[in-house]
C-alpha positions as CSV (number, residue, x, y, z in Angstrom):
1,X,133.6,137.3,106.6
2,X,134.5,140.8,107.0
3,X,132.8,144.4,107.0
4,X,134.3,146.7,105.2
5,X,134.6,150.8,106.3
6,X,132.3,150.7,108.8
7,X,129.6,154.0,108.6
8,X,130.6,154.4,104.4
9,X,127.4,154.3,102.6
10,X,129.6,152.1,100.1
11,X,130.5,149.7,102.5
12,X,129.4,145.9,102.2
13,X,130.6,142.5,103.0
14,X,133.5,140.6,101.2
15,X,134.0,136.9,102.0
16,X,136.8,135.3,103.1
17,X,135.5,131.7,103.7
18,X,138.4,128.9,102.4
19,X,141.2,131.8,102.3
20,X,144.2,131.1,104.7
21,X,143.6,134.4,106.9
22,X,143.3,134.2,110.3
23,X,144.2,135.3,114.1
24,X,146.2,132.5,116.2
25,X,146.5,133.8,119.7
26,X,148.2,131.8,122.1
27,X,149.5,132.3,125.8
28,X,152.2,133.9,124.6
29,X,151.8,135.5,121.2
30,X,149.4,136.6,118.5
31,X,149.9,136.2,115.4
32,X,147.5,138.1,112.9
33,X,147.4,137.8,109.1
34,X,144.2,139.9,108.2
35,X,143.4,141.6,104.7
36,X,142.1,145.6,105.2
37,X,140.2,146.9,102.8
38,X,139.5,150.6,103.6
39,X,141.3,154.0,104.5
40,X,144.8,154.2,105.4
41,X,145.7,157.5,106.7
42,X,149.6,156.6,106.0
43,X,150.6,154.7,103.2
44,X,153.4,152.6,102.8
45,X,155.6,151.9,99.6
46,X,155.5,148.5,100.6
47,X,153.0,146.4,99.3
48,X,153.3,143.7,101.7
49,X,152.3,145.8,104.8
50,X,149.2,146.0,103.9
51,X,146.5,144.4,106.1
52,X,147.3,143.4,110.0
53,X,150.5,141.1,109.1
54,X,152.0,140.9,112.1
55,X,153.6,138.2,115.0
56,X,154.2,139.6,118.6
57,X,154.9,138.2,121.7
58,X,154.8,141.9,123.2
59,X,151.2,142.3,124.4
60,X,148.8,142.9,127.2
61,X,145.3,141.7,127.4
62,X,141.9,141.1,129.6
63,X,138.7,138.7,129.2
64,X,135.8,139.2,130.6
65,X,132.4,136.7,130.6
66,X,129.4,137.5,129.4
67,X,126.0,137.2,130.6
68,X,125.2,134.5,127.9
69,X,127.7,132.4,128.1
70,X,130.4,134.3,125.5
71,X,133.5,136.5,126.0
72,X,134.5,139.9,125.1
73,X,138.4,139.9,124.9
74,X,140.7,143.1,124.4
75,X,144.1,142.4,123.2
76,X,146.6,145.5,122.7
77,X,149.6,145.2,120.7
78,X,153.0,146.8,122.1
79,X,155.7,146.4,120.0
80,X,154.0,146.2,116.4
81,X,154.3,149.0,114.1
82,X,150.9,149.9,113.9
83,X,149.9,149.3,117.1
84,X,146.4,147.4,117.0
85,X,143.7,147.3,119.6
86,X,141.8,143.9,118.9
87,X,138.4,143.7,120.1
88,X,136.7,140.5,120.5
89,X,133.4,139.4,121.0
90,X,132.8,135.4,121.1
91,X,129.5,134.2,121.3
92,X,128.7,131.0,123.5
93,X,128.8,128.8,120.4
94,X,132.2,130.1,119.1
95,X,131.2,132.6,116.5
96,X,132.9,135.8,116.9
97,X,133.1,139.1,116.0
98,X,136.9,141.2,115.8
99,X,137.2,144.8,115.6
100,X,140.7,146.0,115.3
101,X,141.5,149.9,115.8
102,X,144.5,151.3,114.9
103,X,146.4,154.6,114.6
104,X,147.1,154.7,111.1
105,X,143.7,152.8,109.5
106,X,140.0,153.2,109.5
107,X,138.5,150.5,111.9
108,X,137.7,146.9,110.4
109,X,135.3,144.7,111.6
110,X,135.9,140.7,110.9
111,X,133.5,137.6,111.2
112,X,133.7,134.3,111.8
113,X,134.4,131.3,114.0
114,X,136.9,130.0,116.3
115,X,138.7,127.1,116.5
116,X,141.7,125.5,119.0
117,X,144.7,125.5,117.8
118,X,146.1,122.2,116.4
119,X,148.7,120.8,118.5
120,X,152.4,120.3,116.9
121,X,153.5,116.9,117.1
């Protein structure tokens, strides 16, 4: 699920359950493929860089445990064009919460749950 334009007295919820977006993270890279719905303070003729499309490998991060059992993880992004700060917080049962900040967009808040990444044969 995600939040639309925080603090906007029009803001609301749109659902994204069954759609193919999602965040893969591994020890590596992150790989983000994200809709954004709200204000872009830069626009872009393309129409295909809209949303947090991006794969880098470029990227620094730290994780820290909660009190109940959850994580909050910070992931910054080095080499993508809109550099994002991704904000994590994971819940002991695997729900989490991402807020991504960047320089050029209105912040976006995400919802939903994790899951391991399936392993290539």
């Amino acid at each position: 699920m995600l939040r639309k334009m925080p603090g906007n007295v029009g803001g609301g919820n749109i659902n994204l359950s069954g759609s193919s977006y999602d965040v893969r993270i591994t020890k590596d890279s992150v790989v983000a493929y994200l809709p954004y719905y709200g204000r872009s303070y830069s626009a872009s003729m393309n129409p295909d860089d809209n949303g947090y499309k991006f794969k880098t490998k470029n990227f620094t991060y730290n994780a820290e445990k909660t009190k109940k059992g959850g994580w909050n993880v910070n992931i910054s992004t080095k080499d993508v064009r809109d550099n994002a700060r991704m904000s994590f917080s994971i819940s002991a049962t695997g729900y989490a919460t991402l807020t991504i900040i960047s320089n050029n967009k209105q912040s976006i808040m995400y919802n939903g749950y994790l899951s391991e990444n399936k392993k290539k044969d």
